[in-house]
Structures are given as structure tokens and as C-alpha cells.
C-alpha positions as CSV (number, residue, x, y, z in Angstrom):
1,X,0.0,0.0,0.0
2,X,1.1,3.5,-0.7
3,X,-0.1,6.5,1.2
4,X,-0.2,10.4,0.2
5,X,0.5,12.6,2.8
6,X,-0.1,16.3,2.4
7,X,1.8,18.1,5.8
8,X,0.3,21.5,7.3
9,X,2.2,24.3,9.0
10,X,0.3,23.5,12.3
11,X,1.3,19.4,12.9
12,X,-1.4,18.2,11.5
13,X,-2.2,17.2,7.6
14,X,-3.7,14.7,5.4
15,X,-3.2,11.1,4.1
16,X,-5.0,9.5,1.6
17,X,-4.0,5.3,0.7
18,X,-3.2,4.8,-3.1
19,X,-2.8,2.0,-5.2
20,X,0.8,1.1,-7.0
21,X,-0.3,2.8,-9.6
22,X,-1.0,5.9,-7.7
23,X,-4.8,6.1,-8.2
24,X,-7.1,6.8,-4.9
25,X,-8.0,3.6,-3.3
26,X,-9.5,5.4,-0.4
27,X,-11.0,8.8,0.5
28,X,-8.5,11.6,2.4
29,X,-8.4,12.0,6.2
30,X,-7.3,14.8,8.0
31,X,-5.3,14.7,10.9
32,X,-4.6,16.6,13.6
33,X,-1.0,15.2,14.8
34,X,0.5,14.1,11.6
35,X,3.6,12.2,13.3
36,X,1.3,10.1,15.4
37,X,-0.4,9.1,12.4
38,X,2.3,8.4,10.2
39,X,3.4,6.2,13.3
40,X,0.9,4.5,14.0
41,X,0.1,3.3,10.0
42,X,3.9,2.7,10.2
43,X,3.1,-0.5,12.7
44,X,0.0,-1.6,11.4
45,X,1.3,-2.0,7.7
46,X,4.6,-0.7,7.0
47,X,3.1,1.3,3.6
48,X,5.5,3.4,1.5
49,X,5.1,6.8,1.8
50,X,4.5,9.9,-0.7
51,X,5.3,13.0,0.4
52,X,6.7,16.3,-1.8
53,X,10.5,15.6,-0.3
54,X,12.2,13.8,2.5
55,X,14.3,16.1,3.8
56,X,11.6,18.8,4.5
57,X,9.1,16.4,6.5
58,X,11.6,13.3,7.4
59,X,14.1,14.8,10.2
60,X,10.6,15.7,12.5
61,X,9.6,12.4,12.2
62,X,13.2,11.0,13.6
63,X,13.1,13.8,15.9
64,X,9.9,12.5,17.5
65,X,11.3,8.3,17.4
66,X,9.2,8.0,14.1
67,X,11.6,5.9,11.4
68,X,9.4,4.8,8.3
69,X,10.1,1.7,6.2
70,X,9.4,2.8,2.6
71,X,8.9,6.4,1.2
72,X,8.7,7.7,-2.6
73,X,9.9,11.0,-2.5
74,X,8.6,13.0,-5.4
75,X,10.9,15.2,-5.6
76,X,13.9,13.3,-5.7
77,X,12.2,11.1,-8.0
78,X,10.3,14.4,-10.5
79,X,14.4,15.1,-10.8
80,X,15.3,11.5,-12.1
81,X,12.9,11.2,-14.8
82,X,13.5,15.3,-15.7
83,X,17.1,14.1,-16.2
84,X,16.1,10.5,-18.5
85,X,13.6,13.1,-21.0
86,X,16.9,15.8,-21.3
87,X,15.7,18.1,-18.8
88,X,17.8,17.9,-16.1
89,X,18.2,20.7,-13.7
90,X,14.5,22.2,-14.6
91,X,12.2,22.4,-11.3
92,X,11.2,19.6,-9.6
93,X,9.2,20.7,-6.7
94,X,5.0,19.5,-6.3
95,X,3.9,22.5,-7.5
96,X,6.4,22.8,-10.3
97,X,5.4,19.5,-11.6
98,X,1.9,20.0,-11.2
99,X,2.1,23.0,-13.4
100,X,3.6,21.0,-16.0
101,X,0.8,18.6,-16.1
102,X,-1.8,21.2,-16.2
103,X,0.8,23.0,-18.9
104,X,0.6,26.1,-16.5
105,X,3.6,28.6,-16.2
106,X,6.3,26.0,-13.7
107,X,7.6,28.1,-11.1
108,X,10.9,28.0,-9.3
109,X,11.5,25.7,-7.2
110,X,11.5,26.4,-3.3
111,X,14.8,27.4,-0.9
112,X,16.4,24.1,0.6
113,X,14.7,23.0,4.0
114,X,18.2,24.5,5.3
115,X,17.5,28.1,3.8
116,X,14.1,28.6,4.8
117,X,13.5,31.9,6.8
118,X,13.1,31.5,10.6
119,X,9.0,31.7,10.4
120,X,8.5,29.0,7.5
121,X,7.5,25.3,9.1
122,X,9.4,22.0,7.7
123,X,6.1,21.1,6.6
124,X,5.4,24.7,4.5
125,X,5.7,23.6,0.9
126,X,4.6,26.9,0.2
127,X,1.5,25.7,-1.9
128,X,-0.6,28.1,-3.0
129,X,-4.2,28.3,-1.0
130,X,-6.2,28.4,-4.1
131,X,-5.4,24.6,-4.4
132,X,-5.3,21.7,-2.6
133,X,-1.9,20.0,-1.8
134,X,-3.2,16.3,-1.5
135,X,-4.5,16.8,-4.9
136,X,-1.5,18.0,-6.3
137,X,0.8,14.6,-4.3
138,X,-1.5,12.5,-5.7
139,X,-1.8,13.3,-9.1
140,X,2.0,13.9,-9.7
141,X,2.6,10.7,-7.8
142,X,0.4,9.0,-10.4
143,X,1.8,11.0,-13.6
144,X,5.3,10.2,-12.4
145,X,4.6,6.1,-11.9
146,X,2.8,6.4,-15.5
147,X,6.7,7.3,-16.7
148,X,7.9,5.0,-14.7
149,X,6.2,2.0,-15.7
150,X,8.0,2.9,-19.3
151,X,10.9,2.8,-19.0
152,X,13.0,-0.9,-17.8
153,X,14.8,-0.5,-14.1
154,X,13.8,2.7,-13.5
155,X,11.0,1.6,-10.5
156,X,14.0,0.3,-9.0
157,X,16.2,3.8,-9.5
158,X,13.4,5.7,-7.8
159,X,12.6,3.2,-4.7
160,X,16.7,3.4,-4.2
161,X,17.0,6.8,-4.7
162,X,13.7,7.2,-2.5
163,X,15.6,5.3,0.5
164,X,18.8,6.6,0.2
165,X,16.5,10.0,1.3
166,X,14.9,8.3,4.4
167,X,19.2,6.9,5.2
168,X,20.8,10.4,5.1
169,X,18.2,12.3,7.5
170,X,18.8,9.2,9.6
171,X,22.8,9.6,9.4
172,X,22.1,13.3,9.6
173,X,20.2,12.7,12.7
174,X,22.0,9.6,14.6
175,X,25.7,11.5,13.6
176,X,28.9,10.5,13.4
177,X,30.8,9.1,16.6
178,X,33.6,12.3,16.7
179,X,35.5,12.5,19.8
180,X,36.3,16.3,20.4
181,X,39.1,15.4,23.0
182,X,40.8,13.3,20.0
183,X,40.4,16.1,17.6
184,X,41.5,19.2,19.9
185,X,44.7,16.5,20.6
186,X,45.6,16.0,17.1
187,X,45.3,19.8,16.0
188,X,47.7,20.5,19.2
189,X,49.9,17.9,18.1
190,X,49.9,19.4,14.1
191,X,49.4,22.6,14.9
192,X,50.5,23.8,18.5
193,X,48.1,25.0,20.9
194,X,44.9,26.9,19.8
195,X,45.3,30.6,18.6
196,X,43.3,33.6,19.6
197,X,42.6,36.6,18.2
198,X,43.2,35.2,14.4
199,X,46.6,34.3,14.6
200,X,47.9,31.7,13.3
201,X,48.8,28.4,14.9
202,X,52.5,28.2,16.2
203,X,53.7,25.6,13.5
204,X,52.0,27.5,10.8
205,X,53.4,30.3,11.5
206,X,56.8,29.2,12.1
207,X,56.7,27.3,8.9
208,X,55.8,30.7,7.2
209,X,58.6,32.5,9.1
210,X,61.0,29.7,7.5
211,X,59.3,30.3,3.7
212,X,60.4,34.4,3.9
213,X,63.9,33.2,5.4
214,X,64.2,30.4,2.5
215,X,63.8,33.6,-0.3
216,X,66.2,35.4,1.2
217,X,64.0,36.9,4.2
218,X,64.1,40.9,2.7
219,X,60.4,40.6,2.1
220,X,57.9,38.7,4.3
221,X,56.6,35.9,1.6
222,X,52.9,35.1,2.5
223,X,52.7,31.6,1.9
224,X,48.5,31.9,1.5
225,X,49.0,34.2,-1.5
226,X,49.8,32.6,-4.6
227,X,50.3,35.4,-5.9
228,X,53.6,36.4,-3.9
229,X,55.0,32.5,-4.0
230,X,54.9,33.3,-7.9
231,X,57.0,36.1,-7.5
232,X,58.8,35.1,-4.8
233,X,60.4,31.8,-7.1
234,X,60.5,34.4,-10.2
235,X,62.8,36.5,-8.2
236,X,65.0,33.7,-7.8
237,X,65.2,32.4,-10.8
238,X,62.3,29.7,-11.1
239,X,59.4,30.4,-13.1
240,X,56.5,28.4,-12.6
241,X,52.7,29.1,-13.1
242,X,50.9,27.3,-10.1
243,X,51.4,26.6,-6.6
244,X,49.8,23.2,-6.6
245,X,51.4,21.0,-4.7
246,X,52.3,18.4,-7.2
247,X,54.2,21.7,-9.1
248,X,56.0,22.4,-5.8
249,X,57.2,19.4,-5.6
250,X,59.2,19.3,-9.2
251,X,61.0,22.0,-8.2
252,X,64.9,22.2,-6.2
253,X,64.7,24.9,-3.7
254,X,64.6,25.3,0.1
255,X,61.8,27.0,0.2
256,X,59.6,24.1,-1.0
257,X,59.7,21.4,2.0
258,X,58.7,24.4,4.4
259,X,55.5,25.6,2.1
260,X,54.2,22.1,1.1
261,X,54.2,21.7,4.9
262,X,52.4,24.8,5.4
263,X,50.0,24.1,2.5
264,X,48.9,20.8,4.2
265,X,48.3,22.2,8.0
266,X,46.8,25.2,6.5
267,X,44.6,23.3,4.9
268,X,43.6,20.9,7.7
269,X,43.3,24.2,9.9
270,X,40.8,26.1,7.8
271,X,38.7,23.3,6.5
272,X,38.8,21.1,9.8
273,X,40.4,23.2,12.3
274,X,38.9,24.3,16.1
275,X,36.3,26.3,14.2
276,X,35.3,23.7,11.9
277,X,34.6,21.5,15.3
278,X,32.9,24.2,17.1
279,X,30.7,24.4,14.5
280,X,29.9,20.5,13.2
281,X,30.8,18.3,16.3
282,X,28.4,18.6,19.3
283,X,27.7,15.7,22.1
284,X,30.3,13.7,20.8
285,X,28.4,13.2,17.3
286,X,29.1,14.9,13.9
287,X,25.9,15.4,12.3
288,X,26.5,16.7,8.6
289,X,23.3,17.8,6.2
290,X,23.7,15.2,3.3
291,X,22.3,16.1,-0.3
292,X,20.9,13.0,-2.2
293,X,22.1,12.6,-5.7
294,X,23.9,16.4,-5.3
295,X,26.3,14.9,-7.9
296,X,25.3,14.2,-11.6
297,X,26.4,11.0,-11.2
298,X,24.2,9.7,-8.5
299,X,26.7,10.4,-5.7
300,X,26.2,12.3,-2.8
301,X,27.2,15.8,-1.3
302,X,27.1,17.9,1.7
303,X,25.8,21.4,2.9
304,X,28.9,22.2,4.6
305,X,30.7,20.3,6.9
306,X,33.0,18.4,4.5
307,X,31.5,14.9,5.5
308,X,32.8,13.4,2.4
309,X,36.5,15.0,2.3
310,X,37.3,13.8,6.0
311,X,41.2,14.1,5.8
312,X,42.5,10.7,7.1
313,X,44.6,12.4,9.4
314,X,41.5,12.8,11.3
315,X,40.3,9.9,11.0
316,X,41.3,8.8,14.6
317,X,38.8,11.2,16.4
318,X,35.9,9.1,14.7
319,X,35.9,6.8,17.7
320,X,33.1,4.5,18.8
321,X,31.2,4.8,22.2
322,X,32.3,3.0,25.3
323,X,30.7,-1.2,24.3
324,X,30.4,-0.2,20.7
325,X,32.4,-0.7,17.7
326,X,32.4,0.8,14.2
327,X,32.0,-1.4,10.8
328,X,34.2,-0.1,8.5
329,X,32.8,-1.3,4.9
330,X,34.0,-0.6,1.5
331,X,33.4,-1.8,-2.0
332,X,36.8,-3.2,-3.4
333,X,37.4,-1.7,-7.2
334,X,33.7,-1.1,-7.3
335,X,33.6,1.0,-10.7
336,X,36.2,-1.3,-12.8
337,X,34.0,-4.3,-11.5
338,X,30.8,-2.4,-12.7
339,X,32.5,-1.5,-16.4
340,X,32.7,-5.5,-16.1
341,X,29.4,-6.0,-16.0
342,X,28.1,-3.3,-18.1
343,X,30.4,-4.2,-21.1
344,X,29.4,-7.6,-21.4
345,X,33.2,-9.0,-21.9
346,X,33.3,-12.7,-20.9
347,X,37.3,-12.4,-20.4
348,X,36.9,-9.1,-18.6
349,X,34.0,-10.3,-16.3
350,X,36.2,-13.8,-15.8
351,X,38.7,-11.4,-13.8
352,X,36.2,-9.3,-12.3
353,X,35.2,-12.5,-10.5
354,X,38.2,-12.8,-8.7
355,X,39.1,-11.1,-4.9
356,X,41.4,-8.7,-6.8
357,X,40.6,-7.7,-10.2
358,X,43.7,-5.9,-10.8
359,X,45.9,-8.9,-9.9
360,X,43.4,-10.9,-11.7
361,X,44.3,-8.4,-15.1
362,X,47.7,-8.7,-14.6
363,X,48.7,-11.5,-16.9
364,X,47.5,-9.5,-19.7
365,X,50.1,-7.2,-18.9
366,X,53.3,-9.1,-18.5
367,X,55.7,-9.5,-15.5
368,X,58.2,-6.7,-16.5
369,X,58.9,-4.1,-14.3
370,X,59.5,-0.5,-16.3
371,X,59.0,3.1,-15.2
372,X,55.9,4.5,-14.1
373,X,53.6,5.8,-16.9
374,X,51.6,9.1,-16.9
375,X,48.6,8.1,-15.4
376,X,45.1,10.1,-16.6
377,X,44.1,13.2,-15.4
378,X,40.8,12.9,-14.5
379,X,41.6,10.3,-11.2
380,X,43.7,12.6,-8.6
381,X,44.1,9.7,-6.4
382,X,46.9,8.9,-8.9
383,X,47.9,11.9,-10.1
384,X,50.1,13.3,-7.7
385,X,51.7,9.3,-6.8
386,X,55.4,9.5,-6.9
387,X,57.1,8.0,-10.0
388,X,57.7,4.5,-9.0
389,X,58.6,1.3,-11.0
390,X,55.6,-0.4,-11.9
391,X,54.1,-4.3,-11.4
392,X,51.9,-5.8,-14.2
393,X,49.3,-5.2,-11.4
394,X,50.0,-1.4,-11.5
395,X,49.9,-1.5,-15.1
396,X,46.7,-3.4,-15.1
397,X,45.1,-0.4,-12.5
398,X,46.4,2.6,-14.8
399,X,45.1,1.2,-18.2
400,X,41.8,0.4,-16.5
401,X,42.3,4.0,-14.9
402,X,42.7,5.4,-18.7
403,X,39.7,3.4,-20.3
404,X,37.3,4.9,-17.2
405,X,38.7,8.4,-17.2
406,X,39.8,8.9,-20.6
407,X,43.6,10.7,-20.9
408,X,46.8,9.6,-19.9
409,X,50.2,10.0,-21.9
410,X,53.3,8.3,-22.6
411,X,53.4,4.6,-21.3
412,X,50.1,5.1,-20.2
413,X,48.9,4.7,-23.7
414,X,50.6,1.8,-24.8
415,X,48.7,0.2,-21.8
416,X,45.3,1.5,-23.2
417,X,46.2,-0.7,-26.3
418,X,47.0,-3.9,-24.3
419,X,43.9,-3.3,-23.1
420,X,42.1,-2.7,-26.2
421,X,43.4,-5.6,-27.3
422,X,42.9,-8.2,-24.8
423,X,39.5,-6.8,-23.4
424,X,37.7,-5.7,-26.7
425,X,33.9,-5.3,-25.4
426,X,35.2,-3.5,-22.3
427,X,37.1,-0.6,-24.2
428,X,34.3,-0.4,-26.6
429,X,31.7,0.2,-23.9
430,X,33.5,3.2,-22.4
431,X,34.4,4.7,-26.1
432,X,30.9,4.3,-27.3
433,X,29.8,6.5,-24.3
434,X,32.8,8.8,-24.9
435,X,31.3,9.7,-28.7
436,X,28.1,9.6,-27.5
437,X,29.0,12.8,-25.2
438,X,30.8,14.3,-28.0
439,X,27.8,13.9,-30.5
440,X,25.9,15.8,-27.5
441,X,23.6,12.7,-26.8
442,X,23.1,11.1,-23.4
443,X,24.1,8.3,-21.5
444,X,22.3,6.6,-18.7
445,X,23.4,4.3,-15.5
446,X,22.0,0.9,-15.6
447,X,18.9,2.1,-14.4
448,X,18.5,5.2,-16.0
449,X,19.9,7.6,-14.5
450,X,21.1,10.0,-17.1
451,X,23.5,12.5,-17.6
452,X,22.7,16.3,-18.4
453,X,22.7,17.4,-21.9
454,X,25.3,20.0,-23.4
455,X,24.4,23.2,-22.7
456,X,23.7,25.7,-25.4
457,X,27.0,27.3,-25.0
458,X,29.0,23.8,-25.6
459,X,27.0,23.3,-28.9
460,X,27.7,26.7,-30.0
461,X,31.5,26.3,-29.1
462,X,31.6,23.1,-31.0
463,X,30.0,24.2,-34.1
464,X,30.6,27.5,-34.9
465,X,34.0,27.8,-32.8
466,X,37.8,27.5,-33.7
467,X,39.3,24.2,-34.3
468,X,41.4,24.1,-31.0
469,X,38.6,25.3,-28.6
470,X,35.7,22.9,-30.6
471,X,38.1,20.0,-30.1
472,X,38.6,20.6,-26.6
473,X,35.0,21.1,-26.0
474,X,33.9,17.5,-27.4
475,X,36.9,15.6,-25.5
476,X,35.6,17.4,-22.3
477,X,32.6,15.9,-22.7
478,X,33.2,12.7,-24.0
479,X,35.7,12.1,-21.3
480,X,32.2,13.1,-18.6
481,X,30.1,10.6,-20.1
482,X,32.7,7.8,-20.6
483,X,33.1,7.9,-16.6
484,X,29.5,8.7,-16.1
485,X,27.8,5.4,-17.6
486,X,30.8,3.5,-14.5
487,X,30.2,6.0,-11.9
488,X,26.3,6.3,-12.4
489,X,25.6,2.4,-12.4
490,X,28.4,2.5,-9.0
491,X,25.9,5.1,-7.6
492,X,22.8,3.0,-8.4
493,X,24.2,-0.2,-7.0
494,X,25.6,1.6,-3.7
495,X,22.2,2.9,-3.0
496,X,20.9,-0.6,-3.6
497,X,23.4,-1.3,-1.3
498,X,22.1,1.1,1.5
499,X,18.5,0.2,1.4
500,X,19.2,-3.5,1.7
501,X,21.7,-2.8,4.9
502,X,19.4,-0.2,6.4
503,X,16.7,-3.3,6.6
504,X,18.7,-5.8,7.8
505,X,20.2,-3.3,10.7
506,X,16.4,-2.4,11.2
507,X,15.9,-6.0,12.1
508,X,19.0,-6.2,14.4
509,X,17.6,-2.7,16.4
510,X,20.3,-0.7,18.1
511,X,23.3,-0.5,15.2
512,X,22.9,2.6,13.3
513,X,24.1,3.7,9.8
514,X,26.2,6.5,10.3
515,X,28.3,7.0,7.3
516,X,28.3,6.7,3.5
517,X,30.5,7.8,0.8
518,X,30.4,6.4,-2.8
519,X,31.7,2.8,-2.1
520,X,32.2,2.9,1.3
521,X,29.8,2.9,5.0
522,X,30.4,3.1,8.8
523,X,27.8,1.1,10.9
524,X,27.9,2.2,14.8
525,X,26.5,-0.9,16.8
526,X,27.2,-2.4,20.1
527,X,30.2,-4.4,20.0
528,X,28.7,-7.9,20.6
529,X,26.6,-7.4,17.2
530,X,29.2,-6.7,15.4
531,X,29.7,-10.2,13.5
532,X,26.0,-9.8,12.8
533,X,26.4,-6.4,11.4
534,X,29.9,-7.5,9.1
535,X,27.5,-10.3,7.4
536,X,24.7,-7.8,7.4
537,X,26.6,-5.9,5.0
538,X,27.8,-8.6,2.8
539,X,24.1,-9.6,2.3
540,X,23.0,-6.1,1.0
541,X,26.2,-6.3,-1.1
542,X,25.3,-9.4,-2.5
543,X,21.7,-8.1,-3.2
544,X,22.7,-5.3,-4.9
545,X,24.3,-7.3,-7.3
546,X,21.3,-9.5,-8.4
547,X,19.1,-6.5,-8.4
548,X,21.1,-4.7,-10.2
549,X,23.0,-7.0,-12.4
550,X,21.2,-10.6,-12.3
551,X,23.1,-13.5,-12.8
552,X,26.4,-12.4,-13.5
553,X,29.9,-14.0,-12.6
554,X,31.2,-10.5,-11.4
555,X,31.8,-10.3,-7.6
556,X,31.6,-7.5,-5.5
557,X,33.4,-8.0,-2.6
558,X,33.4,-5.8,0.6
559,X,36.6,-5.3,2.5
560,X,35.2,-5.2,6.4
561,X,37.3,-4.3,9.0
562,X,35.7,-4.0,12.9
563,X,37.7,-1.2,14.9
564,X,37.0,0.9,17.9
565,X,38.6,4.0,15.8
566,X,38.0,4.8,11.7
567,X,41.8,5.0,11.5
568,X,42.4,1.5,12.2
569,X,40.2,0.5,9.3
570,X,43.2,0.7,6.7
């Protein structure tokens, strides 16, 4: 059964039940306490709920103990389908959807639940009083199921994408175990004791006392300002044009240990510093506003807070309460093992069903051990890797690494063609969806989730402008979509993923999810579950796969580790 809710400014609100097609199968009731209600259908019948958006009428219900099975969250879900008919990014609110069936002037959509000025209610959808809101849930719920019903997997994308909404108010609400003593420890340790007044920290400064001494100290050099590091090399001789790190670090001069130092504290002090904790940490719980599907791709973001750029230096102040422990789960070479799938190739998918895919690959490369190619651009992970001399594994990760992210020089290339050559239906997956982008056509995930079209500028660029810039243009975009048809399908099955765990810790009780990013969750339970929770997870992995994939020979393992702290995981 599914059930419409319409939510008033005052706590109460209407429900009406709905069959899965979204037509009435019951007359409305009002309520007067719309939490109660919702709870109390919730244990007679666990139905899935339709509301106008999760995170606007969700958090009240956690806040009050309410935690609802099943939810289709029309907003979430108006998006999706925008984005599979080419018009992704157009407003997806009730009321903008509802104009669109009635072919009505579609308004903007509404601030963020976060934005909302101090007298608008969670529950204000800002509907206008001259219609009924009930009417308009229930008639785009019904519109939107029509398009569903077309099109093959997308049901699934929009029940995942539905409870990945219900997940992060959860995670948003439960937090992040985040010991402030640990934190304030390890900036002291990094940094020296806490400033006041905006100074900075002792070792910063120090370290920019030593950067003015390393120039020859007769101008103080402000190692924040690019601007004067520029100069400051050019007035000894060294021209460079950037003061990223991995530029720094080509370079012979005294000066550079001291600022890529200082470039790495003062990076950890201004983006997780004792403001940043002042600010996100409270009662021992970091509680961080995630944004479902925030990325093109699927994957998630944050409204402040950082959540998914945690440094791992930090990583020891994520600590587990006194009996409990965290489970530390990741997906082990989730996206190669997805291209696996997706492309079909029987010799490809033979390795993908092997523990480690890029040992598996290796053979195709040889034994030899030769200097380290270029590896692509588009995966900084490996950009900035010191040259090393390579395994046939490593060779095996950076042609895979090339296929996925397009680019790559040098040896790098040569490894592409091995690749080519050994794993045919693989390479041509990922270059179909490369020309696909640069013919300005789209590409969807698995189930459908599609990437934006070009905007009007790109196909004016690439047909009226100059041969350089055109070119440029189409391998931009072909190198988007060639990474977006792996990281989209990753995105769908890692939501799978979370739906399936969040039921199965449901049915344990007390563990709680309290992280997710991309490939990778953080259960919090009491210590004696743990075991229970560690297989929990390899279940919902393991459903994913079939309900994503079917039958296929392509494993997706999950590397599980069970640690009081999240920097004993790895």
C-alpha cells in the first residue's frame, strides 16, 4: 500500500492510501497530529510513503522516534525522470510538476529546507491556498509512476533513490561518533596549541617564518597568496605558473619542503580546524546535512561540513562509544567491477570474479617491471603518486584507470592498447559513451539515471567555434560521459546497497548507519553485534548485485574491518 501525505504548517495534515499505480484507493483524512499518524500506520502496515520531499518532512519524524520503512519521495524522483527526458536541472518541486501537467507557467522551485526563513514550518511547501496539496501529491505521484512504468529498471532507481532519502536524514540525525578530545589532541599535536585573536597556529606560523627566510628573508613571503610565492620563485630564478602542490614538488629549492608543509596544516586548519569542530561536532556526534544525488552521477554531497572529504589524518577522532564498535565497509574496485558488468566481456567479467581484479588483469600485462607511466588526469588519487617502477598489477590499474577516465600520456597509452586488445567489449563500452558525449547525446546508468545534456553554450562552441577550442569542448565531454555510464551504475548499486543494509540493521535494532560515501559505509553498533552487522553488509552487497545485475559471474566483494577508531580500518 502506498499513502499520500499532504503536511500543514500546524502538525497536522492529510493522508489518503493509493494503489501502486498511484490512483485513490481510499477517500482523504485529515489529521490533527501528523507524526502520530504516520506512526501508528507505520506499525500496522509498514506502507510506502508519498510525500513532496524527504528532507523537508523526514528529520521531525526521527526527531519524535518515528523511522518509516518505505517512502517515494517525489521530488527526488520528478528530478530523475527530468534528467532521462533531457531536462535535467528544470524544477522539480509539487507545484512545479503539477504546473507542468496542467501545462501552466512551472515556477521555481523552493529554498532548501536549510535556507528557509526563521517563520517558514518543515512542513510549509509553500503551496498556493487556491489549491489543494493532496491533490497536487497525488496526481504527480500518479503522472510520475505512468513514466515509470516505461521505462526498464527505472522503478527500482526511484525506490533506491527514494531510500537513500529516508538513510541520510537518519545519518544526519543519529551522527557521526567524533571525539572532540581526540580532535583538539591532534590539532595541538599538528598545529601547536589553539590561537586567539586570528593568529595563526604556532607551527604555521613558524613554517611561514622559515618560507620568507628560504627567499632570502628581505620581504615577508605570504605563503597563502599565490600570488607572492609566484614572485617570490620568479625573483630567484624559477618560473612556474601554479602553486599546486604536485608543481612544488618538481621543483629544487629550500623554500619548497617548508611551504608544502604549510600548505597541508593550513589546509587541515581552515577546513577542519577548532572552528570547523565548534561548528559540526556537538555531544560527541558529527551530524553533517547530506544532499541526495547532489552529484550528476548519483553520488552524494554535503551542505557544509566536509562529511565526504574527511582528511585521514582525522580519521582517529571518529571513535566508537564506550561497548560499541564501528564497521568499516568498502566496495573493493567497485567501478572497474561495474565496467565488467556493463560491457558484457566474458574475459573481462572472468577477472572481475576474482578477490582482486587488478591482480586478476595482470597476466595480460606481463611481469616486466618498467618506469611508471603518466597516469590520466581525471583520477587525482593517482595523479600526484610518486614515479615508482611499476608491477603488471599497477599496469593493469592505470590502463583500467585510462579506459574509465579517458587521458593519460606516454606509457600510459601503450597500456590503453593492451587493453584494447585483450578486453575488446570493455574498451568499446566506455568509447561508445565517450562519442556519445561528444555527438551531445546522453548516456544513462543501468537504471537510468542519465546524464545532463550540453548546454547551449557547448553546442555553440563546438559548431561555430575554432578548431582548438571545438576539439577541446567534445573531448571534455566525452571524457564526462565515458566515466559517467561506470560511476552512475556505481551510484545505483551503492544505493541498492544502502536500502538493503538499512533493513537488515532495522531487524537487528540498536546498530545505526552513520556513514556513506560512494563505495564505502560506517555502521555504529554495540560491540557484541558486530559479527552480525559484518554479514549484514555482505548480504545487502550481494543483493545489490542481483538486483542490479542478475546472474552475472562478477563479484563484488566488501573489505570489512571492525575497529573501535575509523583510523584502524586501513
Amino acid at each position: 500500500m502506498r499513502i499520500a501525505v499532504a503536511a500543514g504548517a500546524d502538525g497536522g495534515g492529510e493522508l489518503r492510501p493509493l494503489a501502486e499505480d498511484g490512483t485513490p484507493a481510499g477517500p482523504a483524512e485529515t489529521v490533527a497530529d501528523l507524526v502520530t499518524a504516520i506512526a501508528d500506520r507505520e506499525r500496522s502496515g509498514a506502507p510506502r510513503w508519498v510525500w513532496p520531499a524527504t528532507a523537508r518532512l523526514y528529520p521531525r519524524l526521527v526527531r519524535a522516534g518515528v523511522r518509516v520503512a518505505r517512502c517515494h519521495d517525489l521530488e527526488l524522483v520528478e528530478s530523475l525522470l527530468l534528467g532521462h527526458a533531457g531536462h535535467y536541472g528544470e524544477p522539480r518541486s509539487v507545484r512545479a510538476a503539477w504546473a507542468r501537467l496542467r501545462g501552466e507557467p512551472v515556477p521555481a522551485d523552493p529554498l532548501p529546507a536549510g535556507e528557509l526563513p526563521p517563520q517558514a514550518s518543515l512542513f510549509d511547501d509553500a503551496v498556493p491556498a487556491d489549491h489543494d496539496e493532496l491533490e497536487q501529491v497525488v496526481a504527480v505521484h500518479a503522472e510520475q509512476q505512468r513514466r515509470i512504468a516505461a521505462l526498464d529498471g527505472f522503478a527500482l532507481l526511484a525506490a533506491a533513490e527514494s531510500a537513500g532519502s529516508l538513510v541520510a536524514a537518519e545519518m544526519s540525525h543519529d551522527g557521526l561518533p567524533w571525539s572532540e578530545t581526540e580532535h583538539d589532541a591532534l590539532l595541538t599535536e599538528l598545529l601547536g596549541p589553539r590561537p586567539s585573536g586570528g593568529l595563526r597556529p604556532r607551527r604555521l606560523q613558524v613554517l611561514a617564518d622559515r618560507v620568507s627566510a628560504a627567499f632570502g628573508g628581505r620581504a615577508h613571503v605570504n605563503p597563502d597568496s599565490p600570488g607572492q610565492i609566484v614572485k617570490a620563485f620568479a625573483s630567484a630564478g624559477v618560473t612556474i605558473t601554479s602553486t599546486r602542490a604536485h608543481v612544488l614538488k618538481g621543483l629544487d629549492h629550500p623554500a619548497v619542503p617548508d611551504l608544502l608543509e604549510y600548505k597541508e596544516l593550513s589546509r587541515l586548519h581552515t577546513a577542519h580546524g577548532w572552528t570547523w569542530l565548534d561548528t559540526w561536532v556537538a555531544g560527541g556526534r558529527f551530524r553533517p546535512e547530506y544532499v541526495v544525488g547532489g552529484v550528476v552521477s548519483g553520488r552524494w554531497a554535503t551542505n557544509g561540513g566536509g562529511a565526504l572529504q574527511i582528511p585521514r589524518v582525522l580519521r582517529r577522532a571518529v571513535v566508537a562509544d564506550p561497548g560499541w564498535s564501528l564497521v568499516v565497509a568498502d566496495a573493493a574496485q567497485l567501478e572497474p567491477r561495474v565496467l565488467a558488468v556493463l560491457a558484457g566481456d566474458r574475459a573481462f567479467a572472468k577477472a572481475a570474479a576474482e578477490g582482486d581484479l587488478y591482480a586478476a588483469l595482470a597476466p595480460a600485462f606481463g611481469g616486466a617491471r618498467t618506469p611508471a607511466a603518466q597516469p590520466p588526469a581525471g583520477d587525482p588519487a593517482v595523479a600526484e603518486r610518486p614515479a615508482k617502477e611499476m608491477t603488471a598489477r599497477d599496469k593493469a590499474k592505470i590502463a583500467l584507470l585510462s579506459a574509465m577516465y579517458g587521458g593519460g600520456t606516454g606509457e600510459a597509452v601503450q597500456l590503453l592498447g593492451i587493453l584494447k586488445n585483450r578486453f575488446p567489449d570493455a574498451f568499446a563500452y566506455v568509447e561508445a559513451a565517450a562519442r556519445a558525449g561528444e555527438q551531445g547525446r546522453l548516456v544513462r546508468s543501468r537504471l537510468g539515471r542519465t546524464c545532463p545534456p550540453p548546454s547551449a553554450g557547448w553546442r555553440e562552441l563546438t559548431s561555430t567555434g575554432d578548431d582548438t577550442s571545438a576539439g577541446q569542448a567534445l573531448r571534455s565531454r566525452g571524457r564526462f560521459t565515458r566515466n559517467f555510464v561506470v560511476q552512475a551504475t556505481a551510484a545505483d548499486w551503492a544505493l541498492a546497497l544502502l536500502g538493503s543494509l538499512r533493513r537488515r540493521l532495522t531487524a537487528l535494532g540498536p546498530p545505526r548507519l552513520v556513514f556513506f560515501q560512494h563505495d564505502e559505509v560506517i555502521v555504529h553498533t554495540p560491540a557484541d553485534l558486530a559479527g552480525e552487522v559484518a554479514a549484514a553488509v555482505r548480504e545487502a552487497g550481494e543483493e545489490a548485485r542481483r538486483l542490479l545485475f542478475g546472474d552475472t559471474p562478477v563479484v563484488f566483494p566488501m573489505e570489512i574491518a571492525i575497529v573501535d577508531r575509523y583510523a584502524d580500518a586501513k
